[in-house]
N, CA, C and O atoms as a Tinker XYZ file with bonds, in Angstrom:
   356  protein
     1  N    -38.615000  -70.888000   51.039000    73     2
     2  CA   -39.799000  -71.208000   51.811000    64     1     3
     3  C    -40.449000  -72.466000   51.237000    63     2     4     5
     4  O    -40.738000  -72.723000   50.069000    81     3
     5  N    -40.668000  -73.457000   52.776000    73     3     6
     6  CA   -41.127000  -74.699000   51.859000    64     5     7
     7  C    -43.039000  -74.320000   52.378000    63     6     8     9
     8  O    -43.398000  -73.690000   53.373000    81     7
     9  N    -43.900000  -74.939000   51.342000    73     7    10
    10  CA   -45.313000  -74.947000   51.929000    64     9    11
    11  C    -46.013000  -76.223000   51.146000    63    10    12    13
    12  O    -45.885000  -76.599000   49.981000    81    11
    13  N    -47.053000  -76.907000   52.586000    73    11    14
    14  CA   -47.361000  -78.261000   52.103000    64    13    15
    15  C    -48.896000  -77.873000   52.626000    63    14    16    17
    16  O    -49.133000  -77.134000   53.582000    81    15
    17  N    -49.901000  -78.546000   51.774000    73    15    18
    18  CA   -51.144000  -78.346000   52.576000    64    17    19
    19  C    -51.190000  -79.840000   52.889000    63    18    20    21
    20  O    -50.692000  -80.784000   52.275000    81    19
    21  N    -52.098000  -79.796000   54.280000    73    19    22
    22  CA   -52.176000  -80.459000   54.840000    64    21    23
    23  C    -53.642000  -81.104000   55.705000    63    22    24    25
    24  O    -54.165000  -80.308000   56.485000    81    23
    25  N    -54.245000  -82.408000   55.583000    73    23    26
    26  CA   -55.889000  -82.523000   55.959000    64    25    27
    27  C    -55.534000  -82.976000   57.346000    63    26    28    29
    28  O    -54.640000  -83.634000   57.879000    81    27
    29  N    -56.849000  -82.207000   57.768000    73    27    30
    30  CA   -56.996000  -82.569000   59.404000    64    29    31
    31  C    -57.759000  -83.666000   59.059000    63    30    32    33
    32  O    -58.738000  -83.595000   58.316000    81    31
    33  N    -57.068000  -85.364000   59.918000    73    31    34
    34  CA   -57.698000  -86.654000   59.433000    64    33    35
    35  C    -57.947000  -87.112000   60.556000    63    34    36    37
    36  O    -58.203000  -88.312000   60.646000    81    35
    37  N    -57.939000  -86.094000   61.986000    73    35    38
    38  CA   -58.277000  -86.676000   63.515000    64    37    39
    39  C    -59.817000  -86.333000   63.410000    63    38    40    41
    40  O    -60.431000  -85.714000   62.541000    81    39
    41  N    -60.260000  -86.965000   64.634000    73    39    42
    42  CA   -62.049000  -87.184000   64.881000    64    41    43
    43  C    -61.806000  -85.562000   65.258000    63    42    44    45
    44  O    -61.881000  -84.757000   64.330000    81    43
    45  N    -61.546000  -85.130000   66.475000    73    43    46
    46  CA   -61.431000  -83.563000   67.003000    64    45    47
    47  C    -61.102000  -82.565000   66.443000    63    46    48    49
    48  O    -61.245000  -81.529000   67.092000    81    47
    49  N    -60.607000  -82.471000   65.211000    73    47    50
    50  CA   -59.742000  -82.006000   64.415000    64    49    51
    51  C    -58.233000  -81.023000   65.248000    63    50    52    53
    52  O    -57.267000  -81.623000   65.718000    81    51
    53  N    -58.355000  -79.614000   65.258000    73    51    54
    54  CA   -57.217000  -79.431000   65.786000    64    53    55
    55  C    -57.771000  -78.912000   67.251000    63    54    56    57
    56  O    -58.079000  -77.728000   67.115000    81    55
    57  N    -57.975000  -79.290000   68.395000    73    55    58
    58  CA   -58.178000  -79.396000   69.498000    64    57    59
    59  C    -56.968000  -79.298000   70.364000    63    58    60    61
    60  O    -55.909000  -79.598000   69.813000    81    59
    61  N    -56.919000  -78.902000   71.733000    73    59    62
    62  CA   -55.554000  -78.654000   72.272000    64    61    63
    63  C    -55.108000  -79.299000   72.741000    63    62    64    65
    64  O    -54.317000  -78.733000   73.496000    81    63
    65  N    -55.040000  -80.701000   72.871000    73    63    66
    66  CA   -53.726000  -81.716000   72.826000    64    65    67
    67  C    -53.147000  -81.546000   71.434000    63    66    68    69
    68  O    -51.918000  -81.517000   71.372000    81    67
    69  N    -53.790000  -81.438000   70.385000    73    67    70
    70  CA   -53.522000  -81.645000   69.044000    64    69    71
    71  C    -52.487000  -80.458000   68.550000    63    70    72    73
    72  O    -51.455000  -80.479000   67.879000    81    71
    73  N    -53.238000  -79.422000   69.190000    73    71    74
    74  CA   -52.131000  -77.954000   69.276000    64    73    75
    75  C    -50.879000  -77.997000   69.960000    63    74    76    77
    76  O    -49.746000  -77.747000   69.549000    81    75
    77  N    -51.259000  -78.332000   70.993000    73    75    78
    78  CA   -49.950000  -78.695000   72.045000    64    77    79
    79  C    -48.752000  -79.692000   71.096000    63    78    80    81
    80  O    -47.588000  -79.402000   70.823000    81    79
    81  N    -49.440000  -80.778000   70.785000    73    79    82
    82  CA   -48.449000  -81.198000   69.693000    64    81    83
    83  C    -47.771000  -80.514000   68.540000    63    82    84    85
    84  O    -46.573000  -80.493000   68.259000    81    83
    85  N    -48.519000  -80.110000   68.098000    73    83    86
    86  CA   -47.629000  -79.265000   66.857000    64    85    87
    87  C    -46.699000  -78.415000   67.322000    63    86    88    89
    88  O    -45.562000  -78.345000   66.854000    81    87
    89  N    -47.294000  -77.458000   68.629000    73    87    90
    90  CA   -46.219000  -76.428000   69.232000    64    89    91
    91  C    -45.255000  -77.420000   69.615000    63    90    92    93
    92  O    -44.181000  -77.165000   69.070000    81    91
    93  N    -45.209000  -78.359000   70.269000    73    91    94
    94  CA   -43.653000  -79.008000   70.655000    64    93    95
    95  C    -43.022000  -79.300000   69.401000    63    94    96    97
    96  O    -41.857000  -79.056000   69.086000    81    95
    97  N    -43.784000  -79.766000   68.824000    73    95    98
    98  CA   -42.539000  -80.351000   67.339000    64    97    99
    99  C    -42.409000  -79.116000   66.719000    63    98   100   101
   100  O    -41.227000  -78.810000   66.881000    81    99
   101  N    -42.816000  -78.481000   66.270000    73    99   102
   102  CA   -41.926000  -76.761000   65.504000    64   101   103
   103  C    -41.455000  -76.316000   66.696000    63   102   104   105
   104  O    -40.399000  -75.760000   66.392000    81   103
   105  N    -41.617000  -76.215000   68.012000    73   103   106
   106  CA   -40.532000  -75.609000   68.798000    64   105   107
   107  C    -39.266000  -75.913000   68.434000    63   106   108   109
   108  O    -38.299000  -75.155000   68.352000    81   107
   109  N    -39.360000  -77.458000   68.152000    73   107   110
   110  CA   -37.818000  -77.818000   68.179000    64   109   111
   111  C    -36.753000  -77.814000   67.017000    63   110   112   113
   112  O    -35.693000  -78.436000   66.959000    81   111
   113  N    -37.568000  -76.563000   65.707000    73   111   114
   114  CA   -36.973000  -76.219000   64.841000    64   113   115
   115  C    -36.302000  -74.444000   64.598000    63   114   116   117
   116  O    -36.826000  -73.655000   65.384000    81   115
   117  N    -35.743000  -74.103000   64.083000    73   115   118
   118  CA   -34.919000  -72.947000   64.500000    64   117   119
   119  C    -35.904000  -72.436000   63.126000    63   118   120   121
   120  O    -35.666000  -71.239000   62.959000    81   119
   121  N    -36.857000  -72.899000   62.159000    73   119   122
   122  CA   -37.750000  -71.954000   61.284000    64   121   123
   123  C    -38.563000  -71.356000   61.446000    63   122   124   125
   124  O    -38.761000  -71.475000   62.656000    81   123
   125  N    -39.263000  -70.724000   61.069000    73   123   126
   126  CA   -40.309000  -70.001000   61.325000    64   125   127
   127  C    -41.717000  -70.583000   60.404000    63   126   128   129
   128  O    -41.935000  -70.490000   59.196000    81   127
   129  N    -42.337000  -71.049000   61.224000    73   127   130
   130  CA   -43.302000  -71.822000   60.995000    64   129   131
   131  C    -45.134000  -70.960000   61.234000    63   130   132   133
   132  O    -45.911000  -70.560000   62.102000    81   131
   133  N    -44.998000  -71.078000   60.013000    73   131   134
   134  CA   -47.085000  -70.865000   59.999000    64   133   135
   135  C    -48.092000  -71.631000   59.521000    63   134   136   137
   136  O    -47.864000  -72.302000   58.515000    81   135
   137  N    -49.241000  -71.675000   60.072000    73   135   138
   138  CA   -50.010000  -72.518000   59.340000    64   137   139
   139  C    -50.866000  -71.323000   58.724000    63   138   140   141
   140  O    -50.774000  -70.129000   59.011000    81   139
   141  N    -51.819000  -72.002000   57.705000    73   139   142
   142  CA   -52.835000  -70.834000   57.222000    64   141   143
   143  C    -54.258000  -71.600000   57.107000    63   142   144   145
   144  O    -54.167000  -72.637000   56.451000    81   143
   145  N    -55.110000  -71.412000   57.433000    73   143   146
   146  CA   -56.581000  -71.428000   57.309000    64   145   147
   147  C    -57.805000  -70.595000   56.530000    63   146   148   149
   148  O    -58.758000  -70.195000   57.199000    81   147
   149  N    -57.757000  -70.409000   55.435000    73   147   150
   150  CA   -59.061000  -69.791000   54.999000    64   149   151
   151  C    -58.149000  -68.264000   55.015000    63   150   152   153
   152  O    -56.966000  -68.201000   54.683000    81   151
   153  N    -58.862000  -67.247000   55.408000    73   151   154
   154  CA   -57.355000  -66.286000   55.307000    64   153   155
   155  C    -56.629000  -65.790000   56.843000    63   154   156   157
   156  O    -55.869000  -64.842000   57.041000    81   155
   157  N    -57.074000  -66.628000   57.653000    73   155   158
   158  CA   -56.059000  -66.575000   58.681000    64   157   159
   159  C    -54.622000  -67.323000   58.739000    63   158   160   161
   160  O    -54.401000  -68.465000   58.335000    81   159
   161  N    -53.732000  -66.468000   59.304000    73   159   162
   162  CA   -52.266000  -67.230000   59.475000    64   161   163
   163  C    -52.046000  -67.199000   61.064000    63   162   164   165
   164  O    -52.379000  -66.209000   61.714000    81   163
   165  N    -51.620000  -68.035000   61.501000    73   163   166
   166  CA   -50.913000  -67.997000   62.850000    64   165   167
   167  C    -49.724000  -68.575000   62.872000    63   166   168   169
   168  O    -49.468000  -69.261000   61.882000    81   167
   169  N    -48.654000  -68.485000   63.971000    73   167   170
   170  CA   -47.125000  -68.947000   64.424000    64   169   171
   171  C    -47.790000  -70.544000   65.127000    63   170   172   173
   172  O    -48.394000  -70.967000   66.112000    81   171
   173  N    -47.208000  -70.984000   63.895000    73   171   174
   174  CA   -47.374000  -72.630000   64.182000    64   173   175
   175  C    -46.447000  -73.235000   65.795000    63   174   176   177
   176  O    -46.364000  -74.373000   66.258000    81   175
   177  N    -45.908000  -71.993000   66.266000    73   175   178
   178  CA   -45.419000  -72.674000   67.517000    64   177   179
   179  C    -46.263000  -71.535000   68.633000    63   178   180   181
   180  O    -45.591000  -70.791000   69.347000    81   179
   181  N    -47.676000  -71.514000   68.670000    73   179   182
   182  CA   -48.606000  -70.424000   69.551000    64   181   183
   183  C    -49.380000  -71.400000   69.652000    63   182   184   185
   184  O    -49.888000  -71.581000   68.545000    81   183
   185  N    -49.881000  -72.402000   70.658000    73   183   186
   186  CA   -51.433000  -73.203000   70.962000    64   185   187
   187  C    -52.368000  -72.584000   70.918000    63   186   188   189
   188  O    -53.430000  -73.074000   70.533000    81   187
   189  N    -52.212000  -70.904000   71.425000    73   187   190
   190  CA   -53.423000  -70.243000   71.085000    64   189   191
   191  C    -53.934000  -69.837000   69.653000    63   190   192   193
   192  O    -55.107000  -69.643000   69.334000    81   191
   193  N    -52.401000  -69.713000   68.557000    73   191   194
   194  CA   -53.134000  -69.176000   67.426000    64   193   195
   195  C    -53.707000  -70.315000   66.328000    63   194   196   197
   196  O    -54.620000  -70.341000   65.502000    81   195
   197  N    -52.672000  -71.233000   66.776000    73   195   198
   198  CA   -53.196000  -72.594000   66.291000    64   197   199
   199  C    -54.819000  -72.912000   66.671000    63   198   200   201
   200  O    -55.512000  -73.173000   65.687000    81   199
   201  N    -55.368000  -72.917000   67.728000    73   199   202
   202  CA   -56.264000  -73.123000   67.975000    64   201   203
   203  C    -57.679000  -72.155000   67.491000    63   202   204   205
   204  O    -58.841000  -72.407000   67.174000    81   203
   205  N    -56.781000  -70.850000   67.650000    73   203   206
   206  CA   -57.863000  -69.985000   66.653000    64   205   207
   207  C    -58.578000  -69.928000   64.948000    63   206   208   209
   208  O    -59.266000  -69.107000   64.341000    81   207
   209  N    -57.856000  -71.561000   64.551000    73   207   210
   210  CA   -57.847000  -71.733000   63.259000    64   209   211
   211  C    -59.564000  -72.701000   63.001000    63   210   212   213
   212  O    -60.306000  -73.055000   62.084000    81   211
   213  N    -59.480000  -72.751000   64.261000    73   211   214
   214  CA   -60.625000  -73.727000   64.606000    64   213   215
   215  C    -61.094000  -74.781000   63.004000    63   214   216   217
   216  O    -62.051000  -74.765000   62.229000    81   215
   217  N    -59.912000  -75.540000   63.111000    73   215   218
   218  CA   -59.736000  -76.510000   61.766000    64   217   219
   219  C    -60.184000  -78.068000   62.274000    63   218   220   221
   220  O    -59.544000  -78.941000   62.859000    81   219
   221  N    -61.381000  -78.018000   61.848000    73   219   222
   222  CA   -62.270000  -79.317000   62.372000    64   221   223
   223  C    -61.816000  -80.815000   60.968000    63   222   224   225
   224  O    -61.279000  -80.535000   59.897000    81   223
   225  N    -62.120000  -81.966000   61.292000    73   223   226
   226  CA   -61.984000  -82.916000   60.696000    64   225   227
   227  C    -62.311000  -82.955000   59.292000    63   226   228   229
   228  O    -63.526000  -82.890000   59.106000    81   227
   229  N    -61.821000  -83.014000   58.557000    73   227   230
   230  CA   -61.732000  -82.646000   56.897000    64   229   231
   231  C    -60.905000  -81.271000   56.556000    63   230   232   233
   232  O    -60.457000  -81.111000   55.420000    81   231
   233  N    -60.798000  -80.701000   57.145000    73   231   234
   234  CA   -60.262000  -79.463000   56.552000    64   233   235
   235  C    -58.703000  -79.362000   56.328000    63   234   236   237
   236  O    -57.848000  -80.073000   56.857000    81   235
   237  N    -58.528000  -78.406000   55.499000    73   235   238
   238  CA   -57.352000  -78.536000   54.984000    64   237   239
   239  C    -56.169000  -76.957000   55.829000    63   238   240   241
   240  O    -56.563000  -75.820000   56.088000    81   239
   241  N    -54.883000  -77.485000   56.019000    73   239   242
   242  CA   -54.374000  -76.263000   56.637000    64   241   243
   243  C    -53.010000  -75.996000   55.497000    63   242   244   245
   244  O    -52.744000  -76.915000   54.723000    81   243
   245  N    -52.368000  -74.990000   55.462000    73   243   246
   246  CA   -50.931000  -74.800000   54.819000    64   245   247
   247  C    -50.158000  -74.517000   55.417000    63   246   248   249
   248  O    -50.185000  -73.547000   56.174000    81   247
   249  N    -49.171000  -75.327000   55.250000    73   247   250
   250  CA   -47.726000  -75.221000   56.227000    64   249   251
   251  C    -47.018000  -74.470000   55.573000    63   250   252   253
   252  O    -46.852000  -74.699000   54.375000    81   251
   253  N    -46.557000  -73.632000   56.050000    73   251   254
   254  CA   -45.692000  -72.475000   55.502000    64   253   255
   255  C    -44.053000  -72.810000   56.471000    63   254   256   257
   256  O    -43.882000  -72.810000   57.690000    81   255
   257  N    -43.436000  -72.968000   55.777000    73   255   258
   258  CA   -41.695000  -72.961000   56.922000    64   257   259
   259  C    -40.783000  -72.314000   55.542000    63   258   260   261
   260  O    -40.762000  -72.307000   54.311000    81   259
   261  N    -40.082000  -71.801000   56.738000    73   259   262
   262  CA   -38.710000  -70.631000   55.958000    64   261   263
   263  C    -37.932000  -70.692000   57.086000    63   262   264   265
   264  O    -38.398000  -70.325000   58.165000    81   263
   265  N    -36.519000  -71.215000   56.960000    73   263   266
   266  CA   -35.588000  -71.165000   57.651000    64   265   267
   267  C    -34.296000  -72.057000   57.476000    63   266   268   269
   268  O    -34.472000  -72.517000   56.348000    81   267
   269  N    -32.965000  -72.627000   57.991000    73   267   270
   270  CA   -32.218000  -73.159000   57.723000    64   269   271
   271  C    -32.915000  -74.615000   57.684000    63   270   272   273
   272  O    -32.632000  -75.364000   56.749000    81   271
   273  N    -33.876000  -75.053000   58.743000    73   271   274
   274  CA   -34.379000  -76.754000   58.882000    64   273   275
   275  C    -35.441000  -76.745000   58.205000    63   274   276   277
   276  O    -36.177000  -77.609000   58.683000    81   275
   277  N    -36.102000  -76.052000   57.037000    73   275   278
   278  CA   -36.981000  -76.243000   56.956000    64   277   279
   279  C    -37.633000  -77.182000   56.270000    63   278   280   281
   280  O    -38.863000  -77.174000   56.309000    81   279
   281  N    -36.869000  -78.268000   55.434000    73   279   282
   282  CA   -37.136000  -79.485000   55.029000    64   281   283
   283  C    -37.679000  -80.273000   55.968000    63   282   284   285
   284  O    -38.799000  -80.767000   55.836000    81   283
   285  N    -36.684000  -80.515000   57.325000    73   283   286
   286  CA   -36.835000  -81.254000   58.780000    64   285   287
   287  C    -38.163000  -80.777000   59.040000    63   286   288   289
   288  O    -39.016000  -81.661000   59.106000    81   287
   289  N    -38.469000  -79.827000   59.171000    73   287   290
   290  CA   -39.613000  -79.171000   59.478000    64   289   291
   291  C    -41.098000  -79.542000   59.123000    63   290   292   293
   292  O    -42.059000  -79.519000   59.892000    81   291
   293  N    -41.081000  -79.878000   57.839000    73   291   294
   294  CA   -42.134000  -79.687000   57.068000    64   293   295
   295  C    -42.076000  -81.543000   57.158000    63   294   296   297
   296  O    -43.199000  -82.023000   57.314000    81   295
   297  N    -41.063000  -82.456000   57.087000    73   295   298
   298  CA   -41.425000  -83.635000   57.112000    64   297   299
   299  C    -42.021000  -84.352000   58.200000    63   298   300   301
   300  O    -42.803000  -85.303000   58.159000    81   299
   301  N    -41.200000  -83.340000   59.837000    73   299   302
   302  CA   -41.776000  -83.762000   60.950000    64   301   303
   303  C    -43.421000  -83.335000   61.205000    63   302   304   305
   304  O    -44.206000  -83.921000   61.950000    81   303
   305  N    -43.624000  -82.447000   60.576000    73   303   306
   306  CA   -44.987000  -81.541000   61.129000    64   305   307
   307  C    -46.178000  -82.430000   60.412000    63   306   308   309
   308  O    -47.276000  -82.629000   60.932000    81   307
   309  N    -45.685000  -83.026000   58.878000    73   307   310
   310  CA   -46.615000  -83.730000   57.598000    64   309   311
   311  C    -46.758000  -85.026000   58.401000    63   310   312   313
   312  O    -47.794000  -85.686000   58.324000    81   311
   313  N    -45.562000  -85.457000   59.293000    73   311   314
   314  CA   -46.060000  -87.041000   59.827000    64   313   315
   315  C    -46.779000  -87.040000   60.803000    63   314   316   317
   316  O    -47.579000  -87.952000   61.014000    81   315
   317  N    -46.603000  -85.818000   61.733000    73   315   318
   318  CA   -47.789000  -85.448000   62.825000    64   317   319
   319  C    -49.211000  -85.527000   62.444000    63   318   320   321
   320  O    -49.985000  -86.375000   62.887000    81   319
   321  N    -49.542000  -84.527000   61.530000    73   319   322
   322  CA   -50.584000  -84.826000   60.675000    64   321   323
   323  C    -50.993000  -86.363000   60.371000    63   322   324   325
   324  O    -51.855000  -86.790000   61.140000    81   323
   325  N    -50.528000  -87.278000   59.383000    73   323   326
   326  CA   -50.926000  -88.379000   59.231000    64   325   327
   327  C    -50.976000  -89.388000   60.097000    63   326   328   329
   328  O    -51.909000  -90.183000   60.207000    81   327
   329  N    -50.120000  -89.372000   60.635000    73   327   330
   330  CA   -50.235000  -90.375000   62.338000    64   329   331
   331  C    -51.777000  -89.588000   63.107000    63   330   332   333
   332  O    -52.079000  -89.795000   64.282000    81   331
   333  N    -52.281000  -89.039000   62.529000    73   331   334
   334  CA   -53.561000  -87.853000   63.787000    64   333   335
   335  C    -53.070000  -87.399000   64.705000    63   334   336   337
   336  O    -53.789000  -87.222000   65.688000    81   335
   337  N    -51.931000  -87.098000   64.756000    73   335   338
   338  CA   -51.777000  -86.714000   66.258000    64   337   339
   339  C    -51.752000  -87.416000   67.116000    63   338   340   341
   340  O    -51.979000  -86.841000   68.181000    81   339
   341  N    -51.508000  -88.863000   67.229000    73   339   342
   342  CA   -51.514000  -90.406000   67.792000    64   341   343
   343  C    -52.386000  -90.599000   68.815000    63   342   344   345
   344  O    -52.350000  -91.059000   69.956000    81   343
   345  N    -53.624000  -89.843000   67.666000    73   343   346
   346  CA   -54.962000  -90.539000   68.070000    64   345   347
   347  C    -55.844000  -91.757000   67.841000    63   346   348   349
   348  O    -55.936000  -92.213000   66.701000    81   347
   349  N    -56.494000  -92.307000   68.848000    73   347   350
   350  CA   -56.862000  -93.690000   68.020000    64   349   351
   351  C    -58.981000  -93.279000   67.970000    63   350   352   353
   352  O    -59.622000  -92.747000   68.876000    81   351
   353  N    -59.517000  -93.770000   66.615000    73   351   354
   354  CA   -60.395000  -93.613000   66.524000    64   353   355
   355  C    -61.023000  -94.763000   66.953000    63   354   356
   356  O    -62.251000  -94.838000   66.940000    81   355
């Protein structure tokens, strides 16, 4: 199991375009992907549970992946993050 924490560095923080993004990019990994918030966990490929993390601008999330891609995983999900979600402020 790989796990990276990770700062929400968008103005909206995780908002549902922002969710919607993450669910497409871990869809397209065969791991099993969670994020964690404070002591909630959700399936990093759910917009709804993602969104229930209600992780505003500064805050920090943990990527949790376990599976055969989960290197791929954790590098695609960390650049999502730093790109904002290819938001422009």
């Amino acid at each position: 199991m790989k796990k990276k924490e990770l700062l929400i560095e968008n103005k909206l923080g995780l908002h549902a375009r922002a969710a919607a993004q993450i669910v497409k990019s871990a869809s397209g990994y065969s791991s099993k992907i969670i994020l964690v918030k404070d002591d909630l966990e959700v399936d990093g490929k759910s917009i709804m549970g993602i969104m229930m993390l209600a992780a505003a601008k500064g805050s920090t999330v943990t990527l949790q992946v376990q599976g055969e891609d989960e290197e791929q995983a954790v590098a695609g999900l960390e650049r999502l993050f730093k790109e904002k979600f290819g938001e422009k402020e």
